[in-house]
C-alpha positions in Angstrom: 6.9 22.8 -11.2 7.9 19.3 -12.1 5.8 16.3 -12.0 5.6 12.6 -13.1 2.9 12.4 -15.2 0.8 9.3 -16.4 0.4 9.5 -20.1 -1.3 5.7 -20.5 -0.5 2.3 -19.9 3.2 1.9 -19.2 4.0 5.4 -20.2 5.2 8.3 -18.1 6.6 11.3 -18.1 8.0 13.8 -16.1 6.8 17.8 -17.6 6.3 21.1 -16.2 3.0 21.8 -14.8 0.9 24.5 -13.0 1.6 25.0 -9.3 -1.0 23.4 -6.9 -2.6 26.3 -4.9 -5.1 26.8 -2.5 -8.4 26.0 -3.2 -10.1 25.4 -0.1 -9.5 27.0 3.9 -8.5 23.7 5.1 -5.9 23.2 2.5 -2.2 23.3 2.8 1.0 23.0 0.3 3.4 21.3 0.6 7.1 21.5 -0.9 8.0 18.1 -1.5 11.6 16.6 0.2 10.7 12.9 -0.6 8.3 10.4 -2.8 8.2 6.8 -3.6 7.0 4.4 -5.8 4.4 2.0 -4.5 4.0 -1.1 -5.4 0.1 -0.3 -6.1 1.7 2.2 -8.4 2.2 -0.5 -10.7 -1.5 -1.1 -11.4 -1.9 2.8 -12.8 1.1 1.9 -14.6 0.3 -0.9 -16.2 -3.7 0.4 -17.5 -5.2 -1.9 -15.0 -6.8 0.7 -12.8 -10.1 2.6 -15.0 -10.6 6.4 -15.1 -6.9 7.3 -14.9 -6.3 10.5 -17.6 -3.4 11.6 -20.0 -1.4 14.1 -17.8 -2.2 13.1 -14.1 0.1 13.5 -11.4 0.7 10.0 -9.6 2.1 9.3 -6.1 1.0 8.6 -3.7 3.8 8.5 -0.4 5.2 11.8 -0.3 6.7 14.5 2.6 8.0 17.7 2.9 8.0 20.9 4.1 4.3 23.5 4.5 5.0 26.5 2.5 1.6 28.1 2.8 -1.6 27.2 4.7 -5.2 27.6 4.3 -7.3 30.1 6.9 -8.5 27.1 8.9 -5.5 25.4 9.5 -4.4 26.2 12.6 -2.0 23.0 13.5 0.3 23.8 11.3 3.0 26.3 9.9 5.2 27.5 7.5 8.2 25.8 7.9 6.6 22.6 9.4 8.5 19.3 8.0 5.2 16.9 7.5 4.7 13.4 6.3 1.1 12.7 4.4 -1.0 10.2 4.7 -2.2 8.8 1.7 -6.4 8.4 2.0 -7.7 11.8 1.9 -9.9 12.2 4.8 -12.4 15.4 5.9 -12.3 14.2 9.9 -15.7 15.3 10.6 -17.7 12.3 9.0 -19.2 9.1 10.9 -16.5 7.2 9.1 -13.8 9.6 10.3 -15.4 9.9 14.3 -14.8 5.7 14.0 -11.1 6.2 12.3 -11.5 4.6 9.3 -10.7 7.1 7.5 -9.5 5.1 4.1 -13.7 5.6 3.5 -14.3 8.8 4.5 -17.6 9.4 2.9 -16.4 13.8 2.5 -13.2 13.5 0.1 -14.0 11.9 -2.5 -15.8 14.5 -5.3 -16.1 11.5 -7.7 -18.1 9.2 -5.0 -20.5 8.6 -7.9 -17.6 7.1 -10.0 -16.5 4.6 -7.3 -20.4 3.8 -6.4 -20.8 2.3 -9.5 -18.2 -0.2 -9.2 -17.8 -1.0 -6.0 -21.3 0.5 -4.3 -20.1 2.7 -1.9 -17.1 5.4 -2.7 -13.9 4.8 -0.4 -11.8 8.0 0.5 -10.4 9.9 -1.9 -6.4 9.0 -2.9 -3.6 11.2 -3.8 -2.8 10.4 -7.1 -5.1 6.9 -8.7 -7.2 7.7 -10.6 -10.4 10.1 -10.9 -12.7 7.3 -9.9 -10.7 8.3 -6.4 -11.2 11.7 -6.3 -8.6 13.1 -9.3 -6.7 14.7 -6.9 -2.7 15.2 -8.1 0.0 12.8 -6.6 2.8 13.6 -5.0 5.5 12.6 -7.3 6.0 16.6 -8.2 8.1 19.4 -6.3 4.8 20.4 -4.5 1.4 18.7 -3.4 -2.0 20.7 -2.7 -2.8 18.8 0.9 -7.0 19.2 1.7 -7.9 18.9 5.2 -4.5 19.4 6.4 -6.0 19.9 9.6 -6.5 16.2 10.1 -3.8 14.7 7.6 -0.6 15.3 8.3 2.1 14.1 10.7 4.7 16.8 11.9 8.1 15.1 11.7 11.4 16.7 13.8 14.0 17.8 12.6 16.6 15.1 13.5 14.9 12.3 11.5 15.6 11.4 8.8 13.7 11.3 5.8 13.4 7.7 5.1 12.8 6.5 8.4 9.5 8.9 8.3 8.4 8.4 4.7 6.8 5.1 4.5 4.3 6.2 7.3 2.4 7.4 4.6 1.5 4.3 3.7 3.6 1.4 3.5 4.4 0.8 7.2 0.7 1.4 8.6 -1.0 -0.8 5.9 2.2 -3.8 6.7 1.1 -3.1 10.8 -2.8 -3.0 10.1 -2.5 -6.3 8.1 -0.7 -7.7 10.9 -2.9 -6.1 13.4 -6.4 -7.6 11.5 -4.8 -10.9 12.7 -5.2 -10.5 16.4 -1.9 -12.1 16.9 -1.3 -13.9 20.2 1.9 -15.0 21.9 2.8 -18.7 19.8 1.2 -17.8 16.9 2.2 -18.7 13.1 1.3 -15.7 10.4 2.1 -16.3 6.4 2.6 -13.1 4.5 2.0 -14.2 0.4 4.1 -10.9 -1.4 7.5 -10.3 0.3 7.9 -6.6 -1.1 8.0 -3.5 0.7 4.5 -4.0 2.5 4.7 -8.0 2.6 8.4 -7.0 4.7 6.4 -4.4 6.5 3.6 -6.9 7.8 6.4 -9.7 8.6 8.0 -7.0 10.9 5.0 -5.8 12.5 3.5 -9.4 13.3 6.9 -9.8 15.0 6.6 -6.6 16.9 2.8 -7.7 17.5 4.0 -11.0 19.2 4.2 -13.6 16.6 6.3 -16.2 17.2 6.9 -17.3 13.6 6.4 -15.3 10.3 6.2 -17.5 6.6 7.2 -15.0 3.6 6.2 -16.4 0.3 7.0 -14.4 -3.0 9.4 -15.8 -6.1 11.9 -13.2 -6.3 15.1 -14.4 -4.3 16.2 -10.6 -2.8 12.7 -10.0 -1.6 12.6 -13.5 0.2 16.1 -12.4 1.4 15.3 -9.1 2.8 12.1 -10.2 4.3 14.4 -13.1 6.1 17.4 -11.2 7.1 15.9 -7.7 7.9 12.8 -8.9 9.3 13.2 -12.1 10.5 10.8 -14.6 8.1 11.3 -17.9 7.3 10.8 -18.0 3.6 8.7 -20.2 0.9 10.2 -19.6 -2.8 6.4 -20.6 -4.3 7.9 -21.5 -8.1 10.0 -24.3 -6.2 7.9 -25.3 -3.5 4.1 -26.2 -3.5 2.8 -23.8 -1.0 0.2 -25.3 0.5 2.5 -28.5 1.3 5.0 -26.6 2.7 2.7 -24.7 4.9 1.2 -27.8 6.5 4.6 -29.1 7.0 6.2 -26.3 8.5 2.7 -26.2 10.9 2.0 -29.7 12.0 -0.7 -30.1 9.5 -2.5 -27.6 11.1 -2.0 -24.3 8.9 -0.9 -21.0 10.1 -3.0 -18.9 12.4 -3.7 -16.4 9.9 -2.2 -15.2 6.4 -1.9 -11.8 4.9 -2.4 -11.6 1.3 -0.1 -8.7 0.3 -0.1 -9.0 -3.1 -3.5 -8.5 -4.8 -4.6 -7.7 -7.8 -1.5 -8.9 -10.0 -0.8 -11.9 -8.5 1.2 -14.8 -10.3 0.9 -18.5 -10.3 3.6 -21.0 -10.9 1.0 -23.1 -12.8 1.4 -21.9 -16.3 -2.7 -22.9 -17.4 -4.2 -21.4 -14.0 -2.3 -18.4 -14.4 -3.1 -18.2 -18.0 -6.8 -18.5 -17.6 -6.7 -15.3 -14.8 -4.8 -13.2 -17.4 -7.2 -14.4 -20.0 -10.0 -13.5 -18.3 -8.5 -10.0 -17.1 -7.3 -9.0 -20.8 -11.2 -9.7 -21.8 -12.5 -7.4 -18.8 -14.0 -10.9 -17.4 -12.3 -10.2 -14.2 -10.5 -7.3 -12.9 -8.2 -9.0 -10.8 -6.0 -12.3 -10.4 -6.7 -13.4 -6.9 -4.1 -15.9 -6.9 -2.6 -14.8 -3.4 -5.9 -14.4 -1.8 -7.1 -18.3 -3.0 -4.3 -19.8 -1.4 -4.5 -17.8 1.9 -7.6 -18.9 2.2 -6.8 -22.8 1.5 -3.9 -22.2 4.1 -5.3 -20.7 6.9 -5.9 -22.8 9.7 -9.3 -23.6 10.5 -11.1 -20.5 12.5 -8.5 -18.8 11.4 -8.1 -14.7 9.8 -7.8 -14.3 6.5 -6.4 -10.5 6.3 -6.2 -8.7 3.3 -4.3 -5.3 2.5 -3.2 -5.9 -1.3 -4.9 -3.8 -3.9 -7.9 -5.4 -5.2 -9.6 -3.2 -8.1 -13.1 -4.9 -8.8 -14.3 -8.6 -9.3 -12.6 -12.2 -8.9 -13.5 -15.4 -10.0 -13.4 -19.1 -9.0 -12.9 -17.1 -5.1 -13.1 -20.3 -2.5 -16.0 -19.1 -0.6 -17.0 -23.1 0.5 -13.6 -23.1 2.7 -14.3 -19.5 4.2 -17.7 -20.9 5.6 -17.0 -24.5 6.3 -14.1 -23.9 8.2 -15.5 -21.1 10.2 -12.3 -18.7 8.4 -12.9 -14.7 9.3 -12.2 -12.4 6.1 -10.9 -8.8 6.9 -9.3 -6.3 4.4 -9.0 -2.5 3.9 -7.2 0.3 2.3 -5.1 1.3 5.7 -7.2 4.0 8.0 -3.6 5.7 7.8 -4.0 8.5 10.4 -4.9 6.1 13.6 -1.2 4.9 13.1 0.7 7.8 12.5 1.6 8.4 15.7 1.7 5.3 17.8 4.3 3.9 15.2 6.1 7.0 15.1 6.6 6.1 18.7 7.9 3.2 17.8 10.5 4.2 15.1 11.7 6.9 17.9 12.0 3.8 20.4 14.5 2.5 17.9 12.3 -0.9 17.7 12.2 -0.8 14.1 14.0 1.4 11.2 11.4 1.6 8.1 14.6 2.6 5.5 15.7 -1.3 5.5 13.3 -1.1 2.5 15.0 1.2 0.4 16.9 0.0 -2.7 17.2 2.9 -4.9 17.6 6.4 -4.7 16.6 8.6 -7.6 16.3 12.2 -9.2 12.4 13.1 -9.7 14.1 13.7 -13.3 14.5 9.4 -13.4 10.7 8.3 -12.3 10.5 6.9 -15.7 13.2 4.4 -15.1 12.3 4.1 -11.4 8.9 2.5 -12.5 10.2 0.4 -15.1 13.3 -1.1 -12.8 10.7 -1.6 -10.3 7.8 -3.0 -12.4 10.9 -5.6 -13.9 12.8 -6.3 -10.6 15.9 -5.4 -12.2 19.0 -4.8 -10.4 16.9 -6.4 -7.0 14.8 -3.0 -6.7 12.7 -3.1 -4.1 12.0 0.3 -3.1 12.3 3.3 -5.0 12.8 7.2 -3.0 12.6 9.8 -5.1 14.4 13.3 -4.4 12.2 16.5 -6.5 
């Protein structure tokens, strides 16, 4: 079969490789229909995520159709059109009896890996990186699925693909960063990154009864899509100081909570601050620049929520811990417990209250993930989202 392969930092390619197969009585295959590029894709792409190999399969958001099943997975069939979430989880662990299934403590065959840098493994991921599990993405023609008895979502026949794709992961991590804020009828919520997931969380605090959403990225199409598809207002942060425009849009009070949706590659309009982050994370000094995540937290009203569902890969620095404790702010954040969401926001796709494909800006041949990374990675031609047909 085909697959997009990483072959090092800001290198792909797409080769033939060995068909997955099963390995295990709870797996399944899947024949792949659809894929993306996430935006946390980037970070494998661009070296910044450790134990990635020459030759691994990346991807991450993928359905399809089952074309064979393990013994002991009785849910599904042959023939069943299913959309995947993206943590790997065993649904028999005490993480998985209390749905958070993004650390299953079963998945993950490299636990040891991830316990070295972060203390306790998370769930395994399709597709980044062997320090989560080394299982192969689904950017290919077909995916090995384990524990396809919990995993996947059957998806009927008259929907399309696009509305059911980004339930893999982009829609429930946007609802769950929204949802971490225990929104309440009047509130104000500022989402820092105003791609995919950034639009995702605007348009599920709306649907979770904000009465105002703030967007703040520096690309003018994602401010626009996040303002006219999902209804933010918008800050433009390398014309506007943030932080002033915040408290004047909010009384001087701040917003109610923020969602940092950017992570680990955030940029800073300041030329020295953002230099000294990239400084320190090109000398392994710091894995991350927490630029996004400094600011939410110098926003946020006080007794506020600061959530947090961009990637973060290891350590920060100069992190504003005096203003998280002084003004009584809560910190939440989490790779997305995907499964819990499946089906309550399939629910509300089918009540036609929102339709995830407003995200999509290109549409591509597997052939083209190549290009598809690198228009995506330089936001050229306003590429927001990137589908993927095998």
């Amino acid at each position: 079969m085909k697959a997009n392969c990483w072959m090092g930092s800001n290198e792909l390619a797409v080769q033939d490789v060995p068909d997955p197969q099963i390995l295990n009585a709870r797996d399944a295959i899947v024949r792949i229909t659809s894929t993306a590029i996430c935006g946390s894709d980037l970070h494998l792409y661009n070296g910044l995520m450790p134990t990635m190999k020459k030759g691994d399969i990346l991807g991450h958001e993928f359905m399809g159709e089952v074309v064979e099943v393990g013994p002991e997975v009785s849910n599904l069939r042959t023939g069943d059109r299913v959309v995947v979430p993206f943590p790997i989880a065993c649904g028999n662990c005490l993480a998985c009896e209390r749905r958070q299934y993004s650390v299953c403590e079963n998945s993950n065959p490299n636990a040891g890996m991830a316990e070295k840098l972060m203390g306790h493994s998370p769930a395994a991921i399709f597709g980044y990186s062997h320090m989560l599990g080394g299982y192969p993405g689904g950017q290919a023609e077909y995916a090995r699925v384990p524990f396809a008895d919990v995993g996947p979502l059957k998806i009927e026949e008259d929907l399309p693909d696009e509305q059911a794709l980004f339930l893999s992961d982009i829609f429930p991590t946007g609802f769950m960063g929204a949802e971490m804020c225990e929104i309440e009828p009047g509130d104000t919520i500022a989402v820092w990154g105003a791609g995919p997931v950034g639009q995702f969380a605007v348009a599920s605090a709306f649907l979770l009864g904000a009465e105002r959403v703030i967007a703040i990225d520096r690309f003018p199409y994602r401010l626009r899509i996040a303002q006219d598809k999902a209804g933010a207002e918008v800050i433009n942060y390398e014309e506007t100081d943030v932080l002033d425009a915040l408290r004047e849009m909010t009384a001087g009070r701040g917003p109610d909570a923020c969602i940092d949706a950017v992570g680990m590659e955030g940029h800073h309009p300041t030329r020295a601050v953002h230099a000294y982050d990239r400084t320190k994370q090109a000398t392994k000094m710091e894995t991350d620049r927490p630029h996004a995540l400094r600011e939410a937290v110098m926003a946020c009203r006080s007794g506020g929520i600061v959530s947090v569902i961009g990637v973060y890969g290891g350590l920060v620095d100069k992190f504003p811990m005096g203003p998280l404790m002084n003004r009584s702010l809560t910190l939440r954040a989490g790779q997305c417990h995907v499964h819990r969401y499946l089906e309550p926001l399939m629910g509300r796709i089918r009540a036609g209250e929102i339709d995830p494909s407003f995200v999509v800006s290109h549409r591509m041949n597997l052939d083209d993930a190549p290009l598809g990374y690198e228009m995506f990675r330089d936001k050229r031609d306003e590429c927001n989202k990137v589908v993927l047909t095998p």
